[in-house]
Steps between C-alpha positions, in 0.01 A plus 500: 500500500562129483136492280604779302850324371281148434299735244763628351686206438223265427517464162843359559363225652237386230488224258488590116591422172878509473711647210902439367639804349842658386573867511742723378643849539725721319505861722746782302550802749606859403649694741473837412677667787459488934157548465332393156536136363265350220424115372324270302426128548356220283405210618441156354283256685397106415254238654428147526122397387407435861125398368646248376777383755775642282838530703675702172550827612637620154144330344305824445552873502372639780636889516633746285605885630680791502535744779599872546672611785585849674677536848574811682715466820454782752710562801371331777568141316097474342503405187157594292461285177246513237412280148389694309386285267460093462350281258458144546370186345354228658398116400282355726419092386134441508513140503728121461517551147733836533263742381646833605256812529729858443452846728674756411542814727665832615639573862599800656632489867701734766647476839760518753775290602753482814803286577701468834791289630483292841872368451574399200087409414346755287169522598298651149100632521267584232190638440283527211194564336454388158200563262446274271259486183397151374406378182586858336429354141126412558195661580467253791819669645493640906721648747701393827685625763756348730733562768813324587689457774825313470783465781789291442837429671854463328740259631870577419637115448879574374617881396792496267489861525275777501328449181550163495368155661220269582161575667170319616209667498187448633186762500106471508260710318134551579261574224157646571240632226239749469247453238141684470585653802515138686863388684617154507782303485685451232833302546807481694854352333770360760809477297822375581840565270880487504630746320804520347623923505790672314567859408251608234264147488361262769321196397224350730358100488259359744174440555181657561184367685146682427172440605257706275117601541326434148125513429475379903728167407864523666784405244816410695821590204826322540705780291882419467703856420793654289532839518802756389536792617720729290608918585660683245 
């Protein structure tokens, strides 16, 4: 056991090229009725050149999306979500000089969620399997999957009343990825937030630690977060 949990958290523990980021998150969430809700969120990320040392995180674009959403809540507290559809756009730099190299691609992804209280702690679980195809544009492009395991924990810090007050949170999520028919790590994100909640909105800031697998390098991604969450 104890060799098994050394494996899977090796890559934790590995030196590698590290990266300063800033992402954002607006979520909008429909609910239809008990049992139906729909979304959509875009999302604007930015990065620091960290070929060249750059500590700017608003220096270059990193990510551009947008995000469909579908949840359908069924009695015994499961939640099964699917995106139906995703497009993103990334800017990777190539080298000190800020020359950024552009992927474009589709995702599609479904899964299941489940929350429970111990106390006041809401305890929230999520799995999913997304599919993602990379560098739709080109003739070069290829397909990925992943799956995605997150757990987090939400810390009630001061309730003003029910739909209203302060939280920390604090989850992990565990990437791994399956291409050509090989598994491997991916990446896992720790990320940390307060968040501040109200009755139809809660804004999130913190920050999120990742250590990534690319091309057999590890990148190591200092991310600092705003998101909003909005239900209409």
């Amino acid at each position: 056991m104890k060799i098994f949990f050394f494996i899977l958290f090796l890559p934790l523990f590995v030196n590698g090229q590290t990266h300063k980021e800033f992402w954002s998150k607006v979520n909008i969430t429909k609910q239809l009725n008990n049992r139906w809700d729909v979304g959509i969120d875009v999302q604007y990320r930015q990065q620091s050149n960290y070929k060249a040392l750059d500590k700017d995180i608003f220096h270059y674009p990193l990510t551009r999306s947008i995000r469909s959403w579908v949840y359908y809540h069924s009695k015994n507290k499961w939640t099964i979500v699917a995106s139906p559809l995703a497009y993103f756009v990334s800017d990777d730099i190539k080298n000190d000089l800020g020359i950024l190299k552009k992927t474009e691609e589709i995702r599609f992804m479904g899964g299941l969620m489940k929350g429970f209280l111990i106390k006041k702690i809401k305890i929230n679980n999520r799995l999913l399997a997304e599919h993602r195809i990379i560098d739709v544009n080109n003739a070069q492009q290829y397909s990925q999957w992943r799956y995605r395991l997150q757990n987090s924990l939400t810390i009630p810090l001061h309730n003003v009343n029910k739909t209203t007050g302060a939280n920390y949170i604090l989850s992990n999520e565990f990437f791994i990825k399956s291409q050509a028919n090989v598994f491997s790590f991916d990446q896992e994100r720790l990320l940390n937030v307060f968040q501040w909640k109200f009755k139809h909105i809660d804004v999130d800031i913190g920050y999120q630690w990742t250590i990534q697998k690319i091309n057999k390098s590890n990148h190591h991604r200092n991310q600092w977060l705003m998101m909003t969450n909005i239900i209409i």
